[in-house]
FILUM-77816 format. One record per residue (C-alpha): residue number from 1; residue in three letters; x, y, z. Coordinates in nm, 4 decimals. Example, Ala and Ser with C-alpha at 12.3 -4.5 7.8 and 13.67 -1.06 7.14 Angstrom:
! residues 2
(1; ALA; (1.2300; -0.4500; 0.7800)),
(2; SER; (1.3670; -0.1060; 0.7140)),
//
This chain:
! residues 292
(1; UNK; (12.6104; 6.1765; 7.9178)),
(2; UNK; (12.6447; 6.5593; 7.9753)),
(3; UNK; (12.3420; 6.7757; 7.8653)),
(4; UNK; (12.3281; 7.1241; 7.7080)),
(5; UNK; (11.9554; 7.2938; 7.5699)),
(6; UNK; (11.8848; 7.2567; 7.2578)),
(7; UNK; (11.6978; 7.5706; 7.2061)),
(8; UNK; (11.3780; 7.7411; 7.2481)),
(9; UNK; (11.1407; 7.5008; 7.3628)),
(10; UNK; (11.3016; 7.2270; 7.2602)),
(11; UNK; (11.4683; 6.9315; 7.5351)),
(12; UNK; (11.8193; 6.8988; 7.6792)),
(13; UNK; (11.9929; 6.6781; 7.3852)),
(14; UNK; (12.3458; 6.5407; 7.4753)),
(15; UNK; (12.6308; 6.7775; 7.4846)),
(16; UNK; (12.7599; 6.5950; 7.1704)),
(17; UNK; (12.5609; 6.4721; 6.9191)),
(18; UNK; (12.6182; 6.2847; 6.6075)),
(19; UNK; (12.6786; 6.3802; 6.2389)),
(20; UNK; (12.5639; 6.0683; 5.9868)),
(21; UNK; (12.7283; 6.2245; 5.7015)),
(22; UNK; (13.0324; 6.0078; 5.6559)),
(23; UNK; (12.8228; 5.6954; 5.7080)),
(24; UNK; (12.7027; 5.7903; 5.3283)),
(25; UNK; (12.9080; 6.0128; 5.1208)),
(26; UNK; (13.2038; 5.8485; 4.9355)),
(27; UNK; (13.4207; 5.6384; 5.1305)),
(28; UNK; (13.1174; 5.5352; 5.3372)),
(29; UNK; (13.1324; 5.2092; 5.4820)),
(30; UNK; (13.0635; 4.9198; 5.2159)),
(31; UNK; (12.8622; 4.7265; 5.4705)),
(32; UNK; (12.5594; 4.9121; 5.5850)),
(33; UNK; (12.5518; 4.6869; 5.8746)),
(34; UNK; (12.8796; 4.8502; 5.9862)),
(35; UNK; (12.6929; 5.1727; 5.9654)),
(36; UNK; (12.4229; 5.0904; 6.1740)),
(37; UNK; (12.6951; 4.9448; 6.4628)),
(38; UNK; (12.8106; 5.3015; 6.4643)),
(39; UNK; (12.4906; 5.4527; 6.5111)),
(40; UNK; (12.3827; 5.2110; 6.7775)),
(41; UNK; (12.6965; 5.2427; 6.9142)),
(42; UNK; (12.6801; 5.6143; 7.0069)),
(43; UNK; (12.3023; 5.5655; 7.1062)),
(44; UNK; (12.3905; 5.2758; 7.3628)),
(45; UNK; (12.6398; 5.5430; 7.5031)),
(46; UNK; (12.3531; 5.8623; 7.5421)),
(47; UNK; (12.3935; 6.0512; 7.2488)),
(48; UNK; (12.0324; 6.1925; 7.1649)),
(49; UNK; (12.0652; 6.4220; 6.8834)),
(50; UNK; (12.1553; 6.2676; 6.5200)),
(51; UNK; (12.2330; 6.4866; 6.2661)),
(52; UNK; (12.1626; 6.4538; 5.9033)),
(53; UNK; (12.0235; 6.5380; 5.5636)),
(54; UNK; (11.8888; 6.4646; 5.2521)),
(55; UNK; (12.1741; 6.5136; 5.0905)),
(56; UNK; (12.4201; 6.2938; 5.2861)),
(57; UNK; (12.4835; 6.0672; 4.9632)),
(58; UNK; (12.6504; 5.9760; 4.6717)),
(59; UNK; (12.4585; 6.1927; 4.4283)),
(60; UNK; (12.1053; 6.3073; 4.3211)),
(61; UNK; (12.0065; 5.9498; 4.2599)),
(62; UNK; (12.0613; 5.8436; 4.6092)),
(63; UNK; (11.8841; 6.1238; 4.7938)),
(64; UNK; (11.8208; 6.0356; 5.1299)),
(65; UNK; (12.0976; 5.7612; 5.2010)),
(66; UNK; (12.1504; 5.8832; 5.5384)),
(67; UNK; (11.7962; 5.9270; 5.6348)),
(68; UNK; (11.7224; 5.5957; 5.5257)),
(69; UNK; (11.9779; 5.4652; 5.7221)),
(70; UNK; (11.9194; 5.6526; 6.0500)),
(71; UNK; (11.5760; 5.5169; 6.0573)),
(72; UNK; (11.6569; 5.1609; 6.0099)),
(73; UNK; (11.8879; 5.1857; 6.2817)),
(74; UNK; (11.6111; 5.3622; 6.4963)),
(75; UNK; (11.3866; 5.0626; 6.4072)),
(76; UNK; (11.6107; 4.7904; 6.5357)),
(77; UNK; (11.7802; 5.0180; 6.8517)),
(78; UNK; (11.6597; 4.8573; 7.1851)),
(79; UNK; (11.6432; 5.1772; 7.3417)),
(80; UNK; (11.3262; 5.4717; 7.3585)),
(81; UNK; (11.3141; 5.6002; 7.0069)),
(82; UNK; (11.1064; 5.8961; 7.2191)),
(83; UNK; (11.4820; 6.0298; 7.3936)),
(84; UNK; (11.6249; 6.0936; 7.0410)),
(85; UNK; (11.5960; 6.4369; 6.8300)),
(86; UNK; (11.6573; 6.3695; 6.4969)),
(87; UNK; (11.7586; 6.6855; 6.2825)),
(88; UNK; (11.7429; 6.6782; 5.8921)),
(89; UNK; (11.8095; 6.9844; 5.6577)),
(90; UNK; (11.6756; 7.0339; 5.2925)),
(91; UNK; (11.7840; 7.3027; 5.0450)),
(92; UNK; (12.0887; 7.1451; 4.8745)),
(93; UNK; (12.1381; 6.9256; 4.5839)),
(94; UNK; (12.3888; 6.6685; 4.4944)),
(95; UNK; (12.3900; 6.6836; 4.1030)),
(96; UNK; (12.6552; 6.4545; 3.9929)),
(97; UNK; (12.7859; 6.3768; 4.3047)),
(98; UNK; (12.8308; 6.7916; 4.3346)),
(99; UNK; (12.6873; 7.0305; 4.5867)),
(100; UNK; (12.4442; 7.2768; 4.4719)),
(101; UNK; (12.1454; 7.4968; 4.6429)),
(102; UNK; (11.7879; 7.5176; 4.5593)),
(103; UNK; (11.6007; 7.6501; 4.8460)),
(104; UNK; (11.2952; 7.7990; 4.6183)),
(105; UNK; (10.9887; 7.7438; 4.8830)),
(106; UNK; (10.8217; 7.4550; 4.6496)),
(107; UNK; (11.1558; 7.2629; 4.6600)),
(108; UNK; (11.1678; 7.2695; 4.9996)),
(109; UNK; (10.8662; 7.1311; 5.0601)),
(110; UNK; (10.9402; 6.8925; 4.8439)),
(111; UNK; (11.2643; 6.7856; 5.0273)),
(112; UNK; (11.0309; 6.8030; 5.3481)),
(113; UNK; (10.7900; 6.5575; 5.2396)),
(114; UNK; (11.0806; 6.3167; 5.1092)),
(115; UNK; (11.2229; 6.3547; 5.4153)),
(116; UNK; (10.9168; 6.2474; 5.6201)),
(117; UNK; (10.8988; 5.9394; 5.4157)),
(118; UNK; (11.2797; 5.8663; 5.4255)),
(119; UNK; (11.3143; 5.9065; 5.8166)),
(120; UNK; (10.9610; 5.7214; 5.8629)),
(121; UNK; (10.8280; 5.9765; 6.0957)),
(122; UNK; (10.4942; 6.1868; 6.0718)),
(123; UNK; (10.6664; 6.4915; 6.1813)),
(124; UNK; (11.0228; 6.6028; 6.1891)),
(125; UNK; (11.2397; 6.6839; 6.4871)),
(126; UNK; (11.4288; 6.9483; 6.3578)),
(127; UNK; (11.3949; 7.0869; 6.0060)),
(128; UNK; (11.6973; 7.3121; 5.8982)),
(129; UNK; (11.7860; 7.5249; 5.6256)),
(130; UNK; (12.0654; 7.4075; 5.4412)),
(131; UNK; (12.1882; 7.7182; 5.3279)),
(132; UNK; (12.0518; 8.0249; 5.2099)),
(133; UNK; (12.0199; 8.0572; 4.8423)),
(134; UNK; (12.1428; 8.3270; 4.6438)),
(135; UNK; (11.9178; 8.2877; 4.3534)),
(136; UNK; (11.6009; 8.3044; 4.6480)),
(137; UNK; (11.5204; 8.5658; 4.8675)),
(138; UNK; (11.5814; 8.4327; 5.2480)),
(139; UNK; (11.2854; 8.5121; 5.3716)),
(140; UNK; (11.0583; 8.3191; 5.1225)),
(141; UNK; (11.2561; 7.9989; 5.1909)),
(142; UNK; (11.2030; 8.0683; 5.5770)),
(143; UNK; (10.8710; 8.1047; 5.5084)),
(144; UNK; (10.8260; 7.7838; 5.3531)),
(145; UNK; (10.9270; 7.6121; 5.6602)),
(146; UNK; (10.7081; 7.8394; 5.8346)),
(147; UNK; (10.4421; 7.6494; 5.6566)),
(148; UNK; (10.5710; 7.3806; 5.6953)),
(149; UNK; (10.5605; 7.3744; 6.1040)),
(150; UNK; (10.2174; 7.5162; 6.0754)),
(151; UNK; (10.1019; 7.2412; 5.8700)),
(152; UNK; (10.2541; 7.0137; 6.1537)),
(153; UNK; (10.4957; 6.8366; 5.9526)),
(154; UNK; (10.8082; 6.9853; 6.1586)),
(155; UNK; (10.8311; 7.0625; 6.5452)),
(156; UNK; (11.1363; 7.2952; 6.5533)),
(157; UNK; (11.2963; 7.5043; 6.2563)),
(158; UNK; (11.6900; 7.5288; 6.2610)),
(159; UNK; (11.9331; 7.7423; 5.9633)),
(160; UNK; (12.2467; 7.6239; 5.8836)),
(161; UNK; (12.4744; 7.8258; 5.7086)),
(162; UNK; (12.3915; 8.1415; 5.8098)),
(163; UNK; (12.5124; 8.5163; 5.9526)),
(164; UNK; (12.4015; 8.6819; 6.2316)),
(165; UNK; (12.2000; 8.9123; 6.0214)),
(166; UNK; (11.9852; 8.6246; 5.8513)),
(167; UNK; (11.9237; 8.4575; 6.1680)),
(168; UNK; (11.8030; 8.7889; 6.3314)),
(169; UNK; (11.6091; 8.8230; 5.9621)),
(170; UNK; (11.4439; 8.4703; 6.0290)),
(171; UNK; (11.3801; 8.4927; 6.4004)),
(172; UNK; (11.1663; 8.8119; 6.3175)),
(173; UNK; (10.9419; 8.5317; 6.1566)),
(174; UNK; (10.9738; 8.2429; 6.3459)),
(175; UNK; (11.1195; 8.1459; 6.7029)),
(176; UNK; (11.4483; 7.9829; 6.5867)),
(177; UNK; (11.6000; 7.6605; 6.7496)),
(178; UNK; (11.9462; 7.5815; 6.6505)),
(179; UNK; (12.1786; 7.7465; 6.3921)),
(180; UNK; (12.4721; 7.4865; 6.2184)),
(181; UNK; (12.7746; 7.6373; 6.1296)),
(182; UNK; (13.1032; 7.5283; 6.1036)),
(183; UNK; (13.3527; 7.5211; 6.4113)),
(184; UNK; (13.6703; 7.3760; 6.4131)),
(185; UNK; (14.0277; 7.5207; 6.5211)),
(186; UNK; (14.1260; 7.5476; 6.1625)),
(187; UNK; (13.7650; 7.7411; 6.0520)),
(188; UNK; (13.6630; 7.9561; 6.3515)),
(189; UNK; (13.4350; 8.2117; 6.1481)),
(190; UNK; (13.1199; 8.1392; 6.3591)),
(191; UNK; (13.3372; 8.2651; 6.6282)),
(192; UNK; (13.4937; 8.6176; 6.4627)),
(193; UNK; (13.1625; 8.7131; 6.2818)),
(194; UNK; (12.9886; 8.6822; 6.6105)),
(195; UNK; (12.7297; 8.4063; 6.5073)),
(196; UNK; (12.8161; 8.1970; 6.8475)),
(197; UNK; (12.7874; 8.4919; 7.0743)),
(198; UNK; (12.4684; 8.6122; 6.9075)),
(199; UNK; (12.3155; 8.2436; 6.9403)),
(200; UNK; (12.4250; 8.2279; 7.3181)),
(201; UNK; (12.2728; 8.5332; 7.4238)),
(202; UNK; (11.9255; 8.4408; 7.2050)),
(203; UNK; (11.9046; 8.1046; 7.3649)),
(204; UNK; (11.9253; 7.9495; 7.0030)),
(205; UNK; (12.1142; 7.6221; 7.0301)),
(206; UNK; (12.4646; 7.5820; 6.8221)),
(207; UNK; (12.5358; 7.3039; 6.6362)),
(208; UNK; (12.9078; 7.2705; 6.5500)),
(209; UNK; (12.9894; 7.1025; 6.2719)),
(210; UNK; (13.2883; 6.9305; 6.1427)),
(211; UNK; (13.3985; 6.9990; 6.5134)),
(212; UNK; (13.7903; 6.8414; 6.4318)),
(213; UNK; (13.7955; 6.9923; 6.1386)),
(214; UNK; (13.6713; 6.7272; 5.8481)),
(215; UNK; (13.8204; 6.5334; 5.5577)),
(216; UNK; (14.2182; 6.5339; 5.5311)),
(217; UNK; (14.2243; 6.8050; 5.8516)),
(218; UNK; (14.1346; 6.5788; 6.1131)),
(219; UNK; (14.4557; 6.3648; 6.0205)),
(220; UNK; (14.6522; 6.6560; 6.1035)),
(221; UNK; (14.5469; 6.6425; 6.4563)),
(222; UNK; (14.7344; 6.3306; 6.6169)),
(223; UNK; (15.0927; 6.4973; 6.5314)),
(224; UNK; (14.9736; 6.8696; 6.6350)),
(225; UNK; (15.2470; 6.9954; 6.8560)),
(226; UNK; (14.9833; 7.2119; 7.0761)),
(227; UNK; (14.7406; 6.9179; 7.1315)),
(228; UNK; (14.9735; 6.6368; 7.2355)),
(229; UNK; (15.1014; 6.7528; 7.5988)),
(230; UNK; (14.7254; 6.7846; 7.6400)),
(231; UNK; (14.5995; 6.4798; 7.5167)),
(232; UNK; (14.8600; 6.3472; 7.7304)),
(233; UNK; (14.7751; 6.5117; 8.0710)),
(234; UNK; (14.4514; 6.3905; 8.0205)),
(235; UNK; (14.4572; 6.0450; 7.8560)),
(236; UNK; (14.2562; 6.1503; 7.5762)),
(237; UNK; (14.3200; 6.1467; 7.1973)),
(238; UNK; (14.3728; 6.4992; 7.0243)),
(239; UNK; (14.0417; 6.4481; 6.8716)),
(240; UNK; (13.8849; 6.4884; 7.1922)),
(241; UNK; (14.1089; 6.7593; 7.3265)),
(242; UNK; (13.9869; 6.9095; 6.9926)),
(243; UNK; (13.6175; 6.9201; 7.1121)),
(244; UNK; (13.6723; 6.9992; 7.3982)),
(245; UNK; (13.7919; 7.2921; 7.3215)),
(246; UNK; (13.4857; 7.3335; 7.0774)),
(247; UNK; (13.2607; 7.2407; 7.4008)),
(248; UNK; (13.4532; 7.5276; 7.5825)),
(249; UNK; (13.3519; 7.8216; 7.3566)),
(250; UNK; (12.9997; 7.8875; 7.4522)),
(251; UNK; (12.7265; 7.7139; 7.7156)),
(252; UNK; (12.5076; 7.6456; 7.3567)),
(253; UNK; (12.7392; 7.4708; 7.1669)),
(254; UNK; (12.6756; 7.1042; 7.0507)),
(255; UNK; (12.9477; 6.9585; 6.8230)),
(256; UNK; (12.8218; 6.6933; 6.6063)),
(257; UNK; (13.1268; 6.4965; 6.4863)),
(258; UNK; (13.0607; 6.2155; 6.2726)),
(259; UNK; (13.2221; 5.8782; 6.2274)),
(260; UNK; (13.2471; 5.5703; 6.0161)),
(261; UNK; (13.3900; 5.3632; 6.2530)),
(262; UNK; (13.2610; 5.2544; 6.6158)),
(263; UNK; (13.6246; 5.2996; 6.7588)),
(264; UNK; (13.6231; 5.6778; 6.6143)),
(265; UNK; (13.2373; 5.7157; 6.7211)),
(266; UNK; (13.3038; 5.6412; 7.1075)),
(267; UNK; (13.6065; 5.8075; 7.1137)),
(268; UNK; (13.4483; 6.1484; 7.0425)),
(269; UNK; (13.2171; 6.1311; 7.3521)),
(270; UNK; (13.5264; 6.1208; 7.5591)),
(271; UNK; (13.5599; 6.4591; 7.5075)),
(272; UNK; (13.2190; 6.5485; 7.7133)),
(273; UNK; (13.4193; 6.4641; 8.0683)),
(274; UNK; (13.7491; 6.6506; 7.9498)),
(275; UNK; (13.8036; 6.9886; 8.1447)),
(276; UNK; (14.0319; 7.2349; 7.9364)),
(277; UNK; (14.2309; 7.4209; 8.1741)),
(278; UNK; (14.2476; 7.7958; 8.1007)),
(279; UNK; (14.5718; 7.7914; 8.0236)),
(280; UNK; (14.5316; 7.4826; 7.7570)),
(281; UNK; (14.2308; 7.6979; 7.5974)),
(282; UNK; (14.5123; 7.9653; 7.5111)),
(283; UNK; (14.6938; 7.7639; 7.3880)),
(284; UNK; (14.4889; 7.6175; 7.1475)),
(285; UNK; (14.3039; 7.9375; 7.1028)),
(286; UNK; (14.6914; 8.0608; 6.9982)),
(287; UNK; (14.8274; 7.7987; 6.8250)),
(288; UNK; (14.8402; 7.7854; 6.4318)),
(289; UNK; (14.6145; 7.4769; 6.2700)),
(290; UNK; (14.7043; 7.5052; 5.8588)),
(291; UNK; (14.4892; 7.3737; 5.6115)),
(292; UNK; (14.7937; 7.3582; 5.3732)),
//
């Protein structure tokens, strides 16, 4: 498996990585075996950064699904737990299966400290920012994870959800690691506000996610008419000509697609060995990708 830094002071991780949300929002696998199969799966092939959060469940009664369910599959992988970042975010809510924010600095410490518990770790990877919160000023949730590293309870601090200005606003506090924001042909705001450009040339690691777009979008893919003759000349699917493209736009960018099968899972990682062609960049840089 390709490498690609993480960020400041933090290791290589795999070019892709993995998102665990589908594994536990609805339509989630029934089986939780069938979960863990996926996660092994992508392990066994070199991925070494999982993705995840709190919040990757049904609703507020089922907070930290996901992280529940990354651990147990750490606990009964063969491989070196050691090789494997695991990132984990706080500062949402699911309130009746809804998504809300509450990143007030006592919350998230909160969330942290579930979070410890739930990934059965005595420090966390990667500790992100959800999204800012409108109802609390940015810089007092930043600060909280501030804390939070000091006390030693997180390695690296990460924002998700954010604009060039707020990460510039938190890096004046705190060397930033990663920033996770959206990236997909059909949503390519991280690329026209400037966020990926900014993170490249501050050595902050990008985390793309839904990287083939998410829910009902990805279906759209297959029967794309500027993705086929590609997919073709390479012998890929147009999920992976997809992230390739997404690998293309920047030497920091790490897509984390997720998966719920092991088929889907593996066939992702293909996309680390496909080489876009200039011209094939243009033309999925041109063509249109509706999200009618």
């Amino acid at each position: 498996m390709k490498t690609r830094p993480l960020g400041h002071g933090a290791p290589a991780v795999s070019a892709i990585g993995f998102g665990g949300m589908p594994l536990s929002i609805q339509g989630r696998p029934a089986n939780e075996q069938t979960s863990i199969r996926v996660i092994h799966s992508v392990l066994g092939a070199g991925v070494t950064l999982i993705d995840t959060a709190d919040v990757y469940c049904l609703d507020d009664d089922d907070i930290g699904h996901n992280e529940h369910l990354i651990a147990q599959a750490l606990r009964s992988w063969s491989g070196s737990r050691d090789r494997v970042v695991v990132a984990t975010k706080g500062g949402l809510t699911r309130p009746g299966g809804t998504w809300g924010r509450d990143a007030r600095p006592e919350r998230l410490k909160q969330a942290c400290e579930r979070s410890l518990k739930a990934l059965d770790v005595d420090v966390i990877d990667l500790y992100q920012l959800h999204a800012p919160d409108p109802s609390v000023p940015f810089v007092d949730s930043v600060a909280a994870l501030v804390e939070l590293q000091q006390e030693g309870k997180i390695r690296w601090i990460g924002l998700s959800n954010v604009s060039v200005a707020e990460i510039k606003t938190a890096a004046a506090m705190v060397p930033v690691v990663t920033v996770q924001n959206r990236l997909n042909p059909f949503f390519r705001e991280a690329l026209e506000t400037g966020v990926v450009e900014h993170c490249a040339q501050a050595g902050i690691g990008f985390l793309a996610y839904s990287p083939v777009g998410g829910g009902r979008l990805n279906q759209k893919l297959p029967s794309h008419p500027a993705l086929g003759p590609i997919a073709e000349r390479h012998g890929v699917s147009a999920h992976a000509v997809v992230l390739a493209w997404v690998l293309a736009r920047a030497h920091n960018v790490i897509p984390i697609p997720g998966a719920r099968t092991v088929e889907h899972a593996l066939d992702s990682l293909t996309a680390v060995n496909v080489e876009l062609s200039p011209s094939e960049l243009a033309a999925v840089d041109q063509a249109e990708f509706s999200r009618a």
